[in-house]
N, C-alpha and C positions, 0 to 999 in steps of 0.2 A: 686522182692520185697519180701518180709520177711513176712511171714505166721503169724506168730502174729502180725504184725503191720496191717496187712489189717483185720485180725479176730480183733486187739481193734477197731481198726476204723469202723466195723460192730457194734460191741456192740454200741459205740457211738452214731450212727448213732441210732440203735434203742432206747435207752434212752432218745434220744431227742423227741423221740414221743411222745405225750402229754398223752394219754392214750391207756390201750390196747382195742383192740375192739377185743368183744367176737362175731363172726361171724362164729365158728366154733365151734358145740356145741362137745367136748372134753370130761372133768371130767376126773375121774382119770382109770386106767386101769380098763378093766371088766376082772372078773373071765373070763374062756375058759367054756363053759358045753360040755359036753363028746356029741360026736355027732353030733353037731350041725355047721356048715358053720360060718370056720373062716372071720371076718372083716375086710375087708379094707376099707380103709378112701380117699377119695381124694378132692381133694381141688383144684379148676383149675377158669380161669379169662376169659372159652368160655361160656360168655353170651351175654345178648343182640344179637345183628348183629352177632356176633361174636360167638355164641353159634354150631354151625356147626353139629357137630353129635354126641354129647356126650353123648344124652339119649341112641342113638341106641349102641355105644361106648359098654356103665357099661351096659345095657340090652345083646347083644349080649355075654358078660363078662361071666355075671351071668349063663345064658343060658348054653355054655361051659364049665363050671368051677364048678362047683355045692358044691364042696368043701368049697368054698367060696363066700362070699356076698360083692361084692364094691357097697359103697353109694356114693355119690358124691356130692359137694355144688359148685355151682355156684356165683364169684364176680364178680361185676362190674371190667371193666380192669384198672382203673386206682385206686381205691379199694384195689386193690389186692395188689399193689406194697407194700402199706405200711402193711397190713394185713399180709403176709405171711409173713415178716420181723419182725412182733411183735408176732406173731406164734410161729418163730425159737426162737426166744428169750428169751421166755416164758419158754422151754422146754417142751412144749405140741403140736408138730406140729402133723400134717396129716401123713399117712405114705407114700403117695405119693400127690403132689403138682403140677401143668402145670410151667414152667417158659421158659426161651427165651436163644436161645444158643451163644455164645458168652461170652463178658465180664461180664454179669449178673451169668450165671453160674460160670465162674471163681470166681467171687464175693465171693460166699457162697461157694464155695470150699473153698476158701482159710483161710474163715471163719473156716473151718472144721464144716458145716452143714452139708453136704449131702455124703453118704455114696455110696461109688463107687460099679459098677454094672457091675465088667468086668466078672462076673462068668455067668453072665443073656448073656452078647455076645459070651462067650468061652463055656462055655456047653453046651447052647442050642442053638448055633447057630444063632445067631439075627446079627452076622456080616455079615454074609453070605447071609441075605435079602436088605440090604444095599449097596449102592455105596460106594467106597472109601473116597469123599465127601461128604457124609452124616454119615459115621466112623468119619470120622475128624471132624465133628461137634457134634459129642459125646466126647469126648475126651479131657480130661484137665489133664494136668501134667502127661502123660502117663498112665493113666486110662481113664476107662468110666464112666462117670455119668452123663449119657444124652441117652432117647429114644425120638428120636424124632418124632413127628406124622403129621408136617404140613410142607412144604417148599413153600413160597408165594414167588412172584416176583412183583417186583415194577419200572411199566412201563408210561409211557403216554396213558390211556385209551380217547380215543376221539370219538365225536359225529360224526357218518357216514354223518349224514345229513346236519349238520353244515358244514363241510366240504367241502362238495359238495357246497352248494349254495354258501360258499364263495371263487369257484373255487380253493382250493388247493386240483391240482392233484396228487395224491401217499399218500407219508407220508414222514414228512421232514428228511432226512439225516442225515443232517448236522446243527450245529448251525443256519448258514448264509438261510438254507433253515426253518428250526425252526421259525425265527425271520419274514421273508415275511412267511410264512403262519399265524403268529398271526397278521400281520398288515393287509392281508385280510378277518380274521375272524373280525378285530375289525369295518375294514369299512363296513361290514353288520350289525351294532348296536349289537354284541355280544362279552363278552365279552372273550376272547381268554382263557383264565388256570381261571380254579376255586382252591381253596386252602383253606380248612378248616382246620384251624391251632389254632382253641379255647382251646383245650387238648394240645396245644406245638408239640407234635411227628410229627405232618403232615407234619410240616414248614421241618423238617429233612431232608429231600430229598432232599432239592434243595441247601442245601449243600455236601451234598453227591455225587451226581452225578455231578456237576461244576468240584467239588473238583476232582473226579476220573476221569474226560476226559481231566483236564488240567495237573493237576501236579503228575498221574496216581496212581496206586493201592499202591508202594510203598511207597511212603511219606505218602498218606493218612493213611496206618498203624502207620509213626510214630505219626504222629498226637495224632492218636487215644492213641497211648502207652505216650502218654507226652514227645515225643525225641524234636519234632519241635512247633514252639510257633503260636498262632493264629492270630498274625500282621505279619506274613511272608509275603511277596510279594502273595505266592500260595492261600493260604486262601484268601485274597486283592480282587485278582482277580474272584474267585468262587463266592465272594460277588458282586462282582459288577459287573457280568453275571446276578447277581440274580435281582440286583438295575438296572439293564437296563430294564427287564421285567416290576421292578415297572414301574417307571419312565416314559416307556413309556404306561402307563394304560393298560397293559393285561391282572391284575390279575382282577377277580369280585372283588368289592369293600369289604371293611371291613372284610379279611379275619380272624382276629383274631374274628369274630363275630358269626363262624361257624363251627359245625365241620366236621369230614372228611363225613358222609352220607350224612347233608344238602349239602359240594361242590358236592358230587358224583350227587344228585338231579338236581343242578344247569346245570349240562351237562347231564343227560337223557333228561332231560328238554327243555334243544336245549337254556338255559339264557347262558352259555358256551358253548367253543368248546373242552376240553380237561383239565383233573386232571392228576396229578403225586403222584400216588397213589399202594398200593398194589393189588395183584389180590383178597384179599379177598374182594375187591369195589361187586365183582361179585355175593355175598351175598344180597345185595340190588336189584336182578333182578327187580322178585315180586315186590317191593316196586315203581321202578321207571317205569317199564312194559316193560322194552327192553330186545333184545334178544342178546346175544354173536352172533356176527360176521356178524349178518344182520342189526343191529341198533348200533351197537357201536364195535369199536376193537381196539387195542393200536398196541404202535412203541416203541423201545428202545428209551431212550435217545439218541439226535445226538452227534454225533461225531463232537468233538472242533477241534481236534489233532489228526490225523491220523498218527502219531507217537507213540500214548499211546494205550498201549494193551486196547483190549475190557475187561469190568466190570460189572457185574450184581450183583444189591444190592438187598438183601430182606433178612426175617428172616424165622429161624426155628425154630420152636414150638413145646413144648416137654413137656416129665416128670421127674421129678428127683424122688428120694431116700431119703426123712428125714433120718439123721442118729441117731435121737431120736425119730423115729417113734414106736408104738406101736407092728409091725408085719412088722419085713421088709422083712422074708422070703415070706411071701403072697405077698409083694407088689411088689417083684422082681417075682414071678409068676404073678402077674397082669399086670409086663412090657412085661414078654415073650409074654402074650397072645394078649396084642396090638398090638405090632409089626408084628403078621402076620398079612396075607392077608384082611381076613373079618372085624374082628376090621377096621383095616387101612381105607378098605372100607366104613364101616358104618358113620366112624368120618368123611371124606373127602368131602363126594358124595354132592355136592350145596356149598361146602365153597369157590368156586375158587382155595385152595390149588390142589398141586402136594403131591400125598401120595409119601412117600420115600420109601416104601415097594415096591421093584422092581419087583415083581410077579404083583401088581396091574393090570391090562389089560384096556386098553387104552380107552375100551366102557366104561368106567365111567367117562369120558372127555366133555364135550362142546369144540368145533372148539377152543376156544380162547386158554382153557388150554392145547390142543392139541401143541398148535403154541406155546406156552411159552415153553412147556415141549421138543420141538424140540432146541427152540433157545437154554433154560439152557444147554443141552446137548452136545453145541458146542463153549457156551463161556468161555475164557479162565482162567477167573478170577469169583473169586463170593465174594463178603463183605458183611457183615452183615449192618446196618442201624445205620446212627449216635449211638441212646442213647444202642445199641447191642453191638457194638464196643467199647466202653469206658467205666470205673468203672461210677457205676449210680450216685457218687456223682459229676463227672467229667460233665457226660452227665448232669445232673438237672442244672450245668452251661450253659452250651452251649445253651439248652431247652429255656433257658430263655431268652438269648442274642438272636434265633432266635426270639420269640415274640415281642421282642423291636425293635428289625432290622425292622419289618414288617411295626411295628408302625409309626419306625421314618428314615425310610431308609436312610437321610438325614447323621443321625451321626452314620456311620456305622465304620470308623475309631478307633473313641471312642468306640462301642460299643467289636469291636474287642479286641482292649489295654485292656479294662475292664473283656472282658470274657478270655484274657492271665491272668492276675492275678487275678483273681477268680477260672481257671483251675490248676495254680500254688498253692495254697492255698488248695485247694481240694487234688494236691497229694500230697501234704505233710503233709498231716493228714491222709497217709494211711500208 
């Protein structure tokens, strides 16, 4: 696709925005004074739940670096999507930003917003702290313009207790073993999957993961690229794996009525037996009062197709580069110094994430991220998460078609046909 077509189709996109919000107090460049600790600016969407360890993060920063001063502001996550978009736009962005590695970054690449960082991996070495897989997740059009600081996995966390009492021994396999253990979670008055899908992103998984055990990693790429249409047979099917779940009552009721913390509650709680959710659920310990691996612990998704390679979906969580930032040489010193060990640590330690900093040492693990950070290690495949993987005007298609699916599982047919030519529509205005 053509670098100006998807850079007008950005601007577009931001001029539709109704107004800018001033959430980032900017102004225009400060004088330097001789002496004093150059600025950086950052701008990131870990708040709320979500806030993980950002104070310790810019404070351990600062501490280190003395040269320099990062301040940092905190969005709401869904806030931020449109925020940092009328930011860039503006030409007054942050000189470093959080954002989500995948097609989002590809996005503003292609934009020509964010300003590549291969000198931050080649000089000082930040490749060399890094998996191969976590390189390739920096990495767009043969540069780097991605450090990334979180990698989450998104599994079926479930209630130990529920489980037990409704006799399902182990953890189910297999689809066919999946499905009897929600019909004996549901004959103990509970309801089998909770699913807070009020913000749209939640509902994303459970096409995702249909998607990648039946018609495997491959197609679902083209999917995601717009090669294959959303009334395929493949797609069809992922759906109505999905509509079998309704159908037969397993999800809590009015899932669109809640988001992903209330489901996460609904199963500490023991009103569920099991979310299909990311491991940053594990941020809510505190909040729900369980413990990893004594009160609750997840299973891959089962296996449809023992023909399709194995697939682990989740996102990586990072920083980019404003290419109109005010100080981008500070702010590529503020990538180096994240990327080691103690930063990595600080932001990590309670989020449920995997630090990608492969020095990190394993004693800053709970048992669960222990078992995730085992499985990642040995699965073959890794995808990003529906709205990760496809341009965001594509994905704000999809987003929506799963809220209505949810609604009306009924016309799911129709709802498919409509989100192909909505998805069509989308890339052709890129």
């Amino acid at each position: 696709m053509k670098r100006n077509v998807r850079k007008a189709a950005l601007v577009l996109i931001m001029l539709l925005i109704v107004a800018p919000l001033v959430l980032f107090a900017g102004g225009g460049k400060e004088e330097p004074v001789e002496g004093a600790p150059e600025k950086v600016t950052f701008f990131h969407y870990f708040s709320g739940t979500l806030s993980g360890g950002m104070d310790d993060l810019v404070k351990s920063f600062n501490q280190e670096n003395p040269e320099y001063v990062m301040t940092h502001t905190p969005v709401d996550h869904e806030a931020f999507k449109t925020s940092i978009l009328v930011m860039l736009s503006g030409g007054n962005p942050p000189d470093l930003f959080s954002y989500w590695a995948g097609a989002r970054v590809q996005f503003i690449v292609d934009a020509d917003r964010l300003l590549p960082i291969d000198d931050v991996y080649e000089e000082y070495g930040v490749s060399e702290l890094f998996s191969d897989a976590v390189n390739g997740a920096a990495t767009y059009d043969g540069h780097k313009y991605f450090l990334p600081l979180t990698q989450h996995y998104v599994a079926f966390f479930y209630n130990k207790d529920v489980f037990a009492k409704a006799g399902v021994e182990g953890v189910p396999e297999t689809w066919d073993e999946f499905l009897d253990a929600c019909e004996k979670i549901k004959a103990i008055g509970v309801a089998p999957i909770a699913l807070g899908s009020k913000e749209r992103w939640p509902a994303q998984f459970w096409l995702d993961y249909p998607l990648l055990r039946t018609a495997g990693p491959e197609y679902r790429a083209k999917l995601m690229a717009g090669e294959v249409s959303y009334a395929d047979p493949e797609v069809v099917k992922a759906f109505e794996m999905w509509k079998e779940c309704i159908d037969k009552g397993y999800f809590y009721p009015n899932s669109n009525a809640y988001d992903y913390a209330e489901a996460s509650v609904q199963v500490g709680t023991g009103q569920a037996g099991m979310t299909l959710m990311g491991s940053w659920l594990m941020q809510l310990d505190d909040q729900i009062g369980w413990t990893p691996g004594e009160d609750y612990d997840f299973f891959p998704f089962p296996v449809v197709d023992s023909a399709i390679p194995d697939c682990a979906v989740g996102p990586f969580d990072g920083v980019v580069v404003a290419k109109d930032g005010r100080n981008p040489e500070a702010a590529k010193m503020a990538l180096v110094a994240m990327a080691q060990k103690g930063p990595m640590m600080a932001f990590n330690t309670g989020t449920g994430a995997l630090a990608p900093n492969i020095n990190v040492p394993d004693s800053m693990y709970n048992v669960l991220q222990m078992k995730i950070k085992e499985y990642c290690g040995i699965v073959p495949n890794w995808a990003f998460n529906y709205d990760l993987a496809t341009p965001p005007p594509v994905a704000d298609v999809g987003l929506d078609a799963f809220t209505k699916f949810i609604d009306s599982p009924e016309d799911y047919m129709e709802i498919l046909k409509d989100t192909e030519t909505g998805a069509k529509a989308a890339w052709s205005n890129m």
